[in-house]
ZAVO-460327 format. One record per residue: x, y, z of N, C-alpha, C in turn; residue number from 1; residue in three letters. Coordinates in pm, 1 decimal. Layout:
// residues N
PT       n_px       n_py       n_pz      ca_px      ca_py      ca_pz       c_px       c_py       c_pz     i    aa
PT          X          Y          Z          X          Y          Z          X          Y          Z   NUM   ALA
...
This chain:
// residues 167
PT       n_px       n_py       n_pz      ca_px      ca_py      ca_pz       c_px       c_py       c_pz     i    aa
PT      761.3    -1211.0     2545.3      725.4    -1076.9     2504.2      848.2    -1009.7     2445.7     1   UNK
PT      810.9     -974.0     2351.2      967.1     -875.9     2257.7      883.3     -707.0     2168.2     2   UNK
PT      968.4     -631.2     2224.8      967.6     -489.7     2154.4     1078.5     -490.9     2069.8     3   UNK
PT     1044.6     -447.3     1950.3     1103.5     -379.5     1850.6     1114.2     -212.5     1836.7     4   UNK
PT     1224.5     -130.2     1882.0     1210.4       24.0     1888.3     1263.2       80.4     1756.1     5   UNK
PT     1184.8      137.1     1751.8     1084.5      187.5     1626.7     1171.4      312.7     1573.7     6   UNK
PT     1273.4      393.9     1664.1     1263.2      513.7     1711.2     1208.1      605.5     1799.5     7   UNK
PT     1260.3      684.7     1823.8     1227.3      783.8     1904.3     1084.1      926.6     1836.7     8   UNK
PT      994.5      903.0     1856.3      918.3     1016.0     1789.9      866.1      947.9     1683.0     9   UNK
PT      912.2      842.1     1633.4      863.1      765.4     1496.7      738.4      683.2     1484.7    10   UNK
PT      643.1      744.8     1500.1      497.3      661.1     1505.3      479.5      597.2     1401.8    11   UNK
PT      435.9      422.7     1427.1      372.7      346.7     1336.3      272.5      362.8     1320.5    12   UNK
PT      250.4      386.8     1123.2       82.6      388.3     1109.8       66.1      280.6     1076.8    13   UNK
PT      131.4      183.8      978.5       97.3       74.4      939.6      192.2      -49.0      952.9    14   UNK
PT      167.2     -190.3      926.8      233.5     -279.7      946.9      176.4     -373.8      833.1    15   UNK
PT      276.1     -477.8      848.6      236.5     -640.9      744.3      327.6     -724.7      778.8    16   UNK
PT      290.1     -838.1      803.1      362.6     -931.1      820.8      346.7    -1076.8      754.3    17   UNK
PT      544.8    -1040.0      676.9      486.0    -1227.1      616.0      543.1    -1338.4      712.6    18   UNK
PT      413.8    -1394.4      746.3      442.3    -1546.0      815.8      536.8    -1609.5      735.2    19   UNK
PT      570.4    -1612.4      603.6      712.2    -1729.0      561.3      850.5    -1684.9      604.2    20   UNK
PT      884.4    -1624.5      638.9      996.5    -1561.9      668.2      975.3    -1475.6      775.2    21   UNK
PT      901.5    -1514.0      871.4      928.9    -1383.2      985.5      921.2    -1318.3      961.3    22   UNK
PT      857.8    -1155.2      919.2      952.7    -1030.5      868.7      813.9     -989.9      945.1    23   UNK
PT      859.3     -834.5      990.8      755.5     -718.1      988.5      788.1     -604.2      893.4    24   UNK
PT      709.9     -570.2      787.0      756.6     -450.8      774.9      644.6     -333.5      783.7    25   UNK
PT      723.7     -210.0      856.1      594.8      -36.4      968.3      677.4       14.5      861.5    26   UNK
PT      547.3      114.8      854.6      560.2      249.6      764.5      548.2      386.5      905.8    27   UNK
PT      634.5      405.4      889.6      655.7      524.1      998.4      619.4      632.1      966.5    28   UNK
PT      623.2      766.4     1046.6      589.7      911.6     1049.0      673.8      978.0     1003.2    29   UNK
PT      821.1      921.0     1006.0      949.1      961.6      957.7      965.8      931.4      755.6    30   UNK
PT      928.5      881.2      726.9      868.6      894.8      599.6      950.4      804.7      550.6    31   UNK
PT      956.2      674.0      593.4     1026.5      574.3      530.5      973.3      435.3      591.2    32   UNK
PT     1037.0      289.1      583.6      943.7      137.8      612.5     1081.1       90.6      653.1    33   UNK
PT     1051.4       46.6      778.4     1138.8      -63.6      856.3     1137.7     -157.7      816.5    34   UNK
PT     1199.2     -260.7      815.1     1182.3     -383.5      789.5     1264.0     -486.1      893.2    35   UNK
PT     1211.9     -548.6      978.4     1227.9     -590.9     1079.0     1257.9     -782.7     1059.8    36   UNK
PT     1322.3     -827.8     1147.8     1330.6    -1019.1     1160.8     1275.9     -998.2     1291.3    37   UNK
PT     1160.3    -1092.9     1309.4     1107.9    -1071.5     1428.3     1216.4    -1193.0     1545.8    38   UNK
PT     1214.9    -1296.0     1439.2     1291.4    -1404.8     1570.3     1413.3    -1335.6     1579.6    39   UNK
PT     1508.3    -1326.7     1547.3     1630.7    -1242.1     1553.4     1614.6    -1102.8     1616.1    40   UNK
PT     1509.6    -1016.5     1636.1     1434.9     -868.1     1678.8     1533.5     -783.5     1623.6    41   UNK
PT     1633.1     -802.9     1513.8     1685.4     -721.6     1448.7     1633.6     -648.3     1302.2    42   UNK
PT     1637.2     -519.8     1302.2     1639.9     -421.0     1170.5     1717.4     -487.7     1050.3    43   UNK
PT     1633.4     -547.2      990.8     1697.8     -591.3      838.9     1727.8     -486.3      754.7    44   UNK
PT     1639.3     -356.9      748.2     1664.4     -227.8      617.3     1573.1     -124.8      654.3    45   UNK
PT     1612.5      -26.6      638.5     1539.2      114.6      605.8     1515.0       91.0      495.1    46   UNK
PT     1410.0      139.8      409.5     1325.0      225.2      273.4     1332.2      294.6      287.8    47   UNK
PT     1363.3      445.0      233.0     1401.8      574.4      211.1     1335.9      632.9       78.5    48   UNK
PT     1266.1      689.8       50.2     1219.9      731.2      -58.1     1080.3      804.4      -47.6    49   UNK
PT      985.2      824.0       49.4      884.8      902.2       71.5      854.7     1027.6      105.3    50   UNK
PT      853.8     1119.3       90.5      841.4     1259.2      110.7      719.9     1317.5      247.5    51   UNK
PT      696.9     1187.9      312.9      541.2     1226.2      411.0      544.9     1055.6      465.3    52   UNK
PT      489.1     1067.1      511.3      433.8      964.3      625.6      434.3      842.5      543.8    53   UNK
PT      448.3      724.1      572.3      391.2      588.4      490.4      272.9      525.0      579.6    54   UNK
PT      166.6      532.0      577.6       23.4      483.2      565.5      -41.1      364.8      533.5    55   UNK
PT        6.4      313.3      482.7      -10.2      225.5      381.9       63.0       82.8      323.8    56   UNK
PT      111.4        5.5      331.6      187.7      -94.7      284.8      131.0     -238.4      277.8    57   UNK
PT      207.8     -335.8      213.3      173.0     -437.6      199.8      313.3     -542.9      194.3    58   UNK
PT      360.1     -598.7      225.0      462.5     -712.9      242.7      471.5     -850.9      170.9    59   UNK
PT      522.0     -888.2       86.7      550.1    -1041.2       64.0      667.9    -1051.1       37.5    60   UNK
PT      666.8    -1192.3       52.3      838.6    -1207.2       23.1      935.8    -1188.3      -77.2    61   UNK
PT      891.4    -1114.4     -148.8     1062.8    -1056.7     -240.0      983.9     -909.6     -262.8    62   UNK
PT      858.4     -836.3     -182.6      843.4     -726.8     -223.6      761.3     -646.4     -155.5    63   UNK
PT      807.3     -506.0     -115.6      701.0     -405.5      -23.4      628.1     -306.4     -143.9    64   UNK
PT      510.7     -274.6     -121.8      436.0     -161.7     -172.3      349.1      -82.6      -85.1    65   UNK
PT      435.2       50.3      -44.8      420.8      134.9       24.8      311.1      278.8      -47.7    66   UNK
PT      213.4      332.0       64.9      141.4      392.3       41.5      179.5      527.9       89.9    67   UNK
PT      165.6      658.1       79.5      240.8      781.6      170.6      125.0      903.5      159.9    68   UNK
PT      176.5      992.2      247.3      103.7     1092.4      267.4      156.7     1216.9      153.3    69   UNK
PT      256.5     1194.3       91.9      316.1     1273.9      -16.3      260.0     1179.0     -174.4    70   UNK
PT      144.8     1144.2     -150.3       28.1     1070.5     -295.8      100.8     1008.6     -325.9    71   UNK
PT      216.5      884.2     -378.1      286.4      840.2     -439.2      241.5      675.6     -353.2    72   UNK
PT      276.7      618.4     -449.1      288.8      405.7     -408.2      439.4      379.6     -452.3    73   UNK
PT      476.6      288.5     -385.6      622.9      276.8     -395.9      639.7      125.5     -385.8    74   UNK
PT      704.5       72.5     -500.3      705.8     -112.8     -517.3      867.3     -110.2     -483.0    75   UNK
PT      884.2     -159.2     -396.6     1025.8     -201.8     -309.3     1057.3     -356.4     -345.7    76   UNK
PT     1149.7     -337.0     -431.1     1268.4     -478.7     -379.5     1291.1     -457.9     -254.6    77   UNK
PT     1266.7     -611.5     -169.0     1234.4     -628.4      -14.5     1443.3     -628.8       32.5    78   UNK
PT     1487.8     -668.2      -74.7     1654.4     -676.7      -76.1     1755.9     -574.2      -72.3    79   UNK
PT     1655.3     -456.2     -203.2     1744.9     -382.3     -240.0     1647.0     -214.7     -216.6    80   UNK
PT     1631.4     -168.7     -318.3     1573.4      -59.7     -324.5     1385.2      -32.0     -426.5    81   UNK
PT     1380.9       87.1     -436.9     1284.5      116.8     -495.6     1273.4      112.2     -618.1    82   UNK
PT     1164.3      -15.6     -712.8     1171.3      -56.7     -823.6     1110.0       63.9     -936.0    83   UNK
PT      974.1      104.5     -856.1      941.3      163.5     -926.2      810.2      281.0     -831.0    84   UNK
PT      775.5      364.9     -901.2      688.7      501.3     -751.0      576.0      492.7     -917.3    85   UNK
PT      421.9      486.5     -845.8      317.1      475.5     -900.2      267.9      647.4     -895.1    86   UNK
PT      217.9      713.9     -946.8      176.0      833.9     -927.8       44.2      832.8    -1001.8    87   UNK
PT      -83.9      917.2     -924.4     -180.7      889.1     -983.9     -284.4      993.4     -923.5    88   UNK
PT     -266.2      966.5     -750.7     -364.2     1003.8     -655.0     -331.4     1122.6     -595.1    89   UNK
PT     -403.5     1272.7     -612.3     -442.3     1429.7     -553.0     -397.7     1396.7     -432.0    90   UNK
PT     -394.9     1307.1     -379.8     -394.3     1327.9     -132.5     -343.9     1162.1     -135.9    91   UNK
PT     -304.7     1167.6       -2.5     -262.2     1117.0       52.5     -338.1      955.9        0.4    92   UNK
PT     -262.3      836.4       37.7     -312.2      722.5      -10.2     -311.2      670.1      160.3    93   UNK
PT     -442.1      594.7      168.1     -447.8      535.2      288.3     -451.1      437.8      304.8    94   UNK
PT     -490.6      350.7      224.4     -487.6      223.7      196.7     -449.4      120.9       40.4    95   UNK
PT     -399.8       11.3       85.1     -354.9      -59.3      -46.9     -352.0     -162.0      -23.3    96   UNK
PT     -381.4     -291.5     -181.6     -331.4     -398.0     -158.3     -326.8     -436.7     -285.9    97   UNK
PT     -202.6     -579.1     -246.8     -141.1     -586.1     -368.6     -173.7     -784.3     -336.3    98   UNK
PT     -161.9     -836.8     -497.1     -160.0     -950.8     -549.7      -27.0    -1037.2     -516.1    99   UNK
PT       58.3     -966.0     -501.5      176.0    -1047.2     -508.4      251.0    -1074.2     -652.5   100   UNK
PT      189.7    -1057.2     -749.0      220.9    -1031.3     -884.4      231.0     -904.2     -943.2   101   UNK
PT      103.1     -836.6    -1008.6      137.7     -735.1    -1113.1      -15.7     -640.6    -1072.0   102   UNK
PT     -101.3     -676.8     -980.2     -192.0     -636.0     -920.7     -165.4     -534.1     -821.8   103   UNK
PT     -206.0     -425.7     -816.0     -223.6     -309.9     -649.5     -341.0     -248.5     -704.6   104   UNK
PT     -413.3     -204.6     -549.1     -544.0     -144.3     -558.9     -515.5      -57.6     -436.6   105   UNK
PT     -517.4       86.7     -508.5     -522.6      160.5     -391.2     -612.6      302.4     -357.0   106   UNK
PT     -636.9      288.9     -206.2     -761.1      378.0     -222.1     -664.6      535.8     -121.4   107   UNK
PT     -764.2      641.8     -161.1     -716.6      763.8      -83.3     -796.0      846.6      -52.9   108   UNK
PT     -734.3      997.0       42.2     -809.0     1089.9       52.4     -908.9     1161.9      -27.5   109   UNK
PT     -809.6     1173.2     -188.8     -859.0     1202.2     -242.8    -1008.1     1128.6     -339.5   110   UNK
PT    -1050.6     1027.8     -229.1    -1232.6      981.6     -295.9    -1226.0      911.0     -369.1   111   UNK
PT    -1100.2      791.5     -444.3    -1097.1      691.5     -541.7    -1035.4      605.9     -485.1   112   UNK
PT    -1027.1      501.3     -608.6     -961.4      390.0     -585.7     -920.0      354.6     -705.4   113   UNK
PT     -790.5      324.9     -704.8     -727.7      337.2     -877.1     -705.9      138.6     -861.6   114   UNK
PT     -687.4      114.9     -960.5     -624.7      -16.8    -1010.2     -467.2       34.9    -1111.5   115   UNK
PT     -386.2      -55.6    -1059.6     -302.1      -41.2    -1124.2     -200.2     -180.7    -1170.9   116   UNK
PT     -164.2     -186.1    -1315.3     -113.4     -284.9    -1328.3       67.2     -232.8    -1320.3   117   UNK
PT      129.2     -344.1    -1245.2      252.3     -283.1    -1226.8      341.4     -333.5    -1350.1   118   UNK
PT      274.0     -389.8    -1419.6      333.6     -432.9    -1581.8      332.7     -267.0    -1712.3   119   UNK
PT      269.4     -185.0    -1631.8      208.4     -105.1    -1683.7      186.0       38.4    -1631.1   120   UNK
PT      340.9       68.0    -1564.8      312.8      127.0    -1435.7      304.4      316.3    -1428.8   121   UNK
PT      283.9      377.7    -1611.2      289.8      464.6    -1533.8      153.3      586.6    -1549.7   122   UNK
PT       42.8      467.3    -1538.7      -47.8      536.5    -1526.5     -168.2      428.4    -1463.0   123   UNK
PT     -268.7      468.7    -1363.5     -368.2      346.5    -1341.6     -430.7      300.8    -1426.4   124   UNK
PT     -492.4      138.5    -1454.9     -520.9      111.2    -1555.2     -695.6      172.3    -1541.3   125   UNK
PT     -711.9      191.4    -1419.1     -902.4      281.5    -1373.0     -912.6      315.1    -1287.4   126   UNK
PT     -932.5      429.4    -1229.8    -1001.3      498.9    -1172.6    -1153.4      478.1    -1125.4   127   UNK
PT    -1190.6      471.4    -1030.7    -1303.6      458.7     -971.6    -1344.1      579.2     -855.3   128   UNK
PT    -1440.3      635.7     -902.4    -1493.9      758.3     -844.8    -1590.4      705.2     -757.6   129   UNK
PT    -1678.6      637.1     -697.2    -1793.4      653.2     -628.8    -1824.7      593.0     -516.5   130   UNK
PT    -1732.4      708.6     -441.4    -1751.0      738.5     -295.9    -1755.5      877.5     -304.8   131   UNK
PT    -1799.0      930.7     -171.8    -1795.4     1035.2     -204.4    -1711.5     1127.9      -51.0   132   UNK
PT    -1576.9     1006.6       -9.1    -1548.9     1095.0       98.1    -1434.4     1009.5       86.0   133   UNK
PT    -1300.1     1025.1      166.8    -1196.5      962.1      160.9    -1176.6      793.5      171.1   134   UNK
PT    -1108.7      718.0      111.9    -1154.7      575.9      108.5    -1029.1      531.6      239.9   135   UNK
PT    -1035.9      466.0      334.2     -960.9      408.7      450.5     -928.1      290.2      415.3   136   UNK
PT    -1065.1      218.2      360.0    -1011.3       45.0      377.5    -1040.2       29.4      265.9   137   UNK
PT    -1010.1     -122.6      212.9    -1028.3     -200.9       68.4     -972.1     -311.4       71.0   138   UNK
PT    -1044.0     -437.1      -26.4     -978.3     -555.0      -13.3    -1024.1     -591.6     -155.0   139   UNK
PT     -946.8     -683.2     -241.3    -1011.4     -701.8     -379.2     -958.6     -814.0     -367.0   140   UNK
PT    -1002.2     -911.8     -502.2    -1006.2    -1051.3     -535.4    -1036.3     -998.9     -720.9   141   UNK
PT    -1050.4    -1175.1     -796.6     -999.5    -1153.2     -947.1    -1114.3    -1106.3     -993.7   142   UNK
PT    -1208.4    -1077.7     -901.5    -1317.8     -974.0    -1047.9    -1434.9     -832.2     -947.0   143   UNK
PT    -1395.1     -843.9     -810.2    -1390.2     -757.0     -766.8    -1299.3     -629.7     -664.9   144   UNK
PT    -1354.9     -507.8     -608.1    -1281.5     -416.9     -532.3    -1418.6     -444.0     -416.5   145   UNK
PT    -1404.0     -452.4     -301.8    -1469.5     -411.7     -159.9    -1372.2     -257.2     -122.8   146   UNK
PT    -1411.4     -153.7     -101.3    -1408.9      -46.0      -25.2    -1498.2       65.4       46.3   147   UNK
PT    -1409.9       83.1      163.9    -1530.4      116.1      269.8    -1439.0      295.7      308.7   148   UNK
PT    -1501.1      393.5      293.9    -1501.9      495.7      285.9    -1580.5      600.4      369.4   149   UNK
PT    -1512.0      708.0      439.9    -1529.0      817.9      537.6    -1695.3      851.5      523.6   150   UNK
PT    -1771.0      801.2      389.2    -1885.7      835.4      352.2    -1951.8      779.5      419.6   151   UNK
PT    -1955.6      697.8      447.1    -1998.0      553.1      571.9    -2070.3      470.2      460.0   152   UNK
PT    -2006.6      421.4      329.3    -2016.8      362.7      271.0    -1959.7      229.9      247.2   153   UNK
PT    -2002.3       97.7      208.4    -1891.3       19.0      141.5    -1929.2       -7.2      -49.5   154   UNK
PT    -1857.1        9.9      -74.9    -1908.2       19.9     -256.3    -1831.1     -139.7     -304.9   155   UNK
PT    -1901.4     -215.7     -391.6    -1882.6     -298.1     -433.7    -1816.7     -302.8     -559.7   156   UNK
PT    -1718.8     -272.2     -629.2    -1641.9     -227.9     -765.6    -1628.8     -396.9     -861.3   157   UNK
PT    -1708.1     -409.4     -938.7    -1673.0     -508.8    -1015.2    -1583.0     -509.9    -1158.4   158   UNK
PT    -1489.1     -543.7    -1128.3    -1430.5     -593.1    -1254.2    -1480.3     -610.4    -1405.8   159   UNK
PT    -1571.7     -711.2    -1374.3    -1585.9     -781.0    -1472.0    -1750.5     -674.8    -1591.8   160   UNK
PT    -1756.9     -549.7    -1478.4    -1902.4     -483.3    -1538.6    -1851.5     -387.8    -1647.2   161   UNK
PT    -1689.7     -368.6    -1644.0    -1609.7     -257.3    -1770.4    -1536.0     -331.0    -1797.6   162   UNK
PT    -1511.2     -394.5    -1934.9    -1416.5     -510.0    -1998.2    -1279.1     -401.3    -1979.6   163   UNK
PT    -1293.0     -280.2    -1966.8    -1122.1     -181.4    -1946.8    -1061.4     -234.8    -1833.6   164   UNK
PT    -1101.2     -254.2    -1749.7    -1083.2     -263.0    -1607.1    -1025.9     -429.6    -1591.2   165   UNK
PT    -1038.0     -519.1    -1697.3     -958.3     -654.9    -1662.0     -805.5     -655.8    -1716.9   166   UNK
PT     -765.9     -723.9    -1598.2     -602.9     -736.4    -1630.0     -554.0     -882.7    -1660.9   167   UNK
């Protein structure tokens, strides 16, 4: 059994972990992402760059993309710093996920779910309106979005039904 302390007052909302390398990396209340070696139980890096809570993240090995309560997505060199901050979404982002390439899909308070190509980063490449209450969860693949939303909905978003929407 091993604890990792987090801080004092610093609540984890979210986590990811890549199995190739050990790593955890929590998005804290303190408005930044730990990044943890679990066999070693040492702090590899702070992320610093969020203005509100991080909510949201996703982990692979050479890269974090962090979600926050100050609307912004944040693509982290896992080494160094912040590559690049996505801006798009009215409220808070609650959920995200990313390809590992040039893919993120992220959903929020504010009732959408944007696609965004990070080749292309400074606007979403679509917007998707139809939910009609804050989106929590989501999972996508190469020609659809699954998201499940405060509406007590899950909406099925296909790709492939708006030729705009392929990357």
């Amino acid at each position: 059994r091993q604890t990792l302390a987090c801080g004092v007052g610093n609540a984890l909302y979210t986590l990811d972990l890549d199995q190739s390398s050990a790593e955890v990396a929590v998005g804290c209340r303190h408005h930044h992402v730990q990044l943890w070696d679990l066999e070693a139980g040492q702090k590899l890096n702070d992320f610093f760059g969020h203005s509100k809570e991080v909510g949201a993240l996703r982990l692979t090995p050479r890269t974090i993309v962090t979600g926050s309560g100050d609307t912004t997505i944040k693509v982290w060199d896992k080494n160094t710093e912040c590559r690049m901050t996505l801006r798009g979404h009215s409220s808070t982002v609650m959920c995200l996920e990313y390809d590992g390439e040039h893919k993120v899909v992220s959903g929020s308070y504010d009732k959408t779910c944007k696609l965004w190509d990070l080749r292309r980063p400074s606007a979403p490449v679509h917007t998707f309106r139809d939910h009609t209450g804050a989106v929590f969860a989501l999972r996508f693949d190469s020609d659809k979005i699954v998201s499940g939303s405060s509406d007590c909905t899950v909406k099925i978003l296909r790709f492939r039904e708006d030729e705009k929407v392929r990357l």
